[in-house]
C-alpha positions as CSV (number, residue, x, y, z in Angstrom):
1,X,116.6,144.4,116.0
2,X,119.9,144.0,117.7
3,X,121.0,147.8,117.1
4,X,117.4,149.0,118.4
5,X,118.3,147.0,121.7
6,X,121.7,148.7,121.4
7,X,120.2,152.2,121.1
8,X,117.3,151.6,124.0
9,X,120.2,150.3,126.3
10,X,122.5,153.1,126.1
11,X,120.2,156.0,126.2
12,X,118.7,154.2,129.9
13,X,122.4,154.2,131.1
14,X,122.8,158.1,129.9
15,X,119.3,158.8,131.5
16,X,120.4,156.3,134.7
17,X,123.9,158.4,134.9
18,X,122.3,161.8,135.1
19,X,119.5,160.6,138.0
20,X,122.4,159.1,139.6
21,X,124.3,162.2,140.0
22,X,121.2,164.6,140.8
23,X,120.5,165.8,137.7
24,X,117.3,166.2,135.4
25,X,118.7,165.1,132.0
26,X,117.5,167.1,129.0
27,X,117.5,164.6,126.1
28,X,116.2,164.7,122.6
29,X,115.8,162.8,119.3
30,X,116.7,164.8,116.4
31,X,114.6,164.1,112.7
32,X,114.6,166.2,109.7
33,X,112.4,167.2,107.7
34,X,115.1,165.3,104.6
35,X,114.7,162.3,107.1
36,X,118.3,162.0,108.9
37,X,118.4,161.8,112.2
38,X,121.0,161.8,115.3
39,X,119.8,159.3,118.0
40,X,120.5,161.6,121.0
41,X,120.7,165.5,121.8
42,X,121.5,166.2,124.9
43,X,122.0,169.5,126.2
44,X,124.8,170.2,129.3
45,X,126.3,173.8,129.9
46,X,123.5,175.5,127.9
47,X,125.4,173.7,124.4
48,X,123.9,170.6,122.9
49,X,125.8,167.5,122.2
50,X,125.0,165.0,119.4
51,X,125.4,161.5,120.0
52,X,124.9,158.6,117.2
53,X,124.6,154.8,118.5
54,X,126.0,152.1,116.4
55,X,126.2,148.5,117.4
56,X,129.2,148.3,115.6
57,X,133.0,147.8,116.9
58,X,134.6,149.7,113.4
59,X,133.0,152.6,113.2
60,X,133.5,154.4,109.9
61,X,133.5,157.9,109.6
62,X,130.1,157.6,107.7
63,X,128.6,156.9,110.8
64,X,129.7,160.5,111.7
65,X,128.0,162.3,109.3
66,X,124.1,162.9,110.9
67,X,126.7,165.0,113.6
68,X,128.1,166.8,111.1
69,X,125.2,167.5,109.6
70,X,122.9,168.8,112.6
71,X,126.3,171.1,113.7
72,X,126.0,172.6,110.0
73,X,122.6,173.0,110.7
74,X,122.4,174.4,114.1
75,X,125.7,176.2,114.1
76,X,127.0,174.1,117.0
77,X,130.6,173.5,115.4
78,X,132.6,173.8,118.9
79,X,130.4,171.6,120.7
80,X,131.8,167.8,119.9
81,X,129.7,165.3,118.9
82,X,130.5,161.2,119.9
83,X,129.0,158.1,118.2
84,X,128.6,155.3,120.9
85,X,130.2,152.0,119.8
86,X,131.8,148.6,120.6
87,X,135.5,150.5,120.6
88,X,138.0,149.3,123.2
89,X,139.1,153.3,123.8
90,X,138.1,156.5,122.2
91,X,139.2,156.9,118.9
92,X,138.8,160.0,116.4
93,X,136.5,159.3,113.8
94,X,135.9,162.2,111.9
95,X,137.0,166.0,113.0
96,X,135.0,167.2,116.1
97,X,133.8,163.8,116.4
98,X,134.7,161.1,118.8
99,X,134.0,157.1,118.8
100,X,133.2,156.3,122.5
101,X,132.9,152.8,123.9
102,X,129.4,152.3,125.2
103,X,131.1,151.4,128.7
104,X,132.3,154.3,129.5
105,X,128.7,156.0,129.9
């Protein structure tokens, strides 16, 4: 239950930071047919960004892999995804992937 507060609490301060600065966000939720998911796609610059959230403070690159997988399978490989976490800075968590702390949103 905790991560599901987690998730619902940073996607309102993502929606909360684009109203702030003028802007109409363009968020998704991404599902499978195979049943993965990425929590957030959001599109800026005419790319899309995946974005996992994980109440967790060490993240492990296996919490990368649903942004691996939707880049694979929308051929988005420049565009970097992030997983939102409990990290104290941004760290490197897999390659083209970034481990954010949920503050900095």
């Amino acid at each position: 239950m905790a991560g599901a507060l987690f998730e619902t609490a940073v996607v309102a301060e993502i929606l909360k930071a684009h109203h702030h600065r003028g802007r109409e966000p363009r968020l998704w939720y991404f599902r499978s047919r195979d049943g993965w998911e990425v929590d957030v796609v959001m599109e800026r610059g005419g790319k899309l960004h995946a974005i996992e959230i994980k109440l967790t403070a060490t993240p492990r690159p296996l919490h990368a892999e649903p942004l691996e997988r939707f880049r694979r399978a929308t051929k988005t490989t420049a565009v970097p995804g992030f997983v939102i976490c409990d990290v104290h800075q941004p760290e490197p968590l897999a390659p083209g992937v970034t481990a954010m702390p949920w503050g900095l949103l």
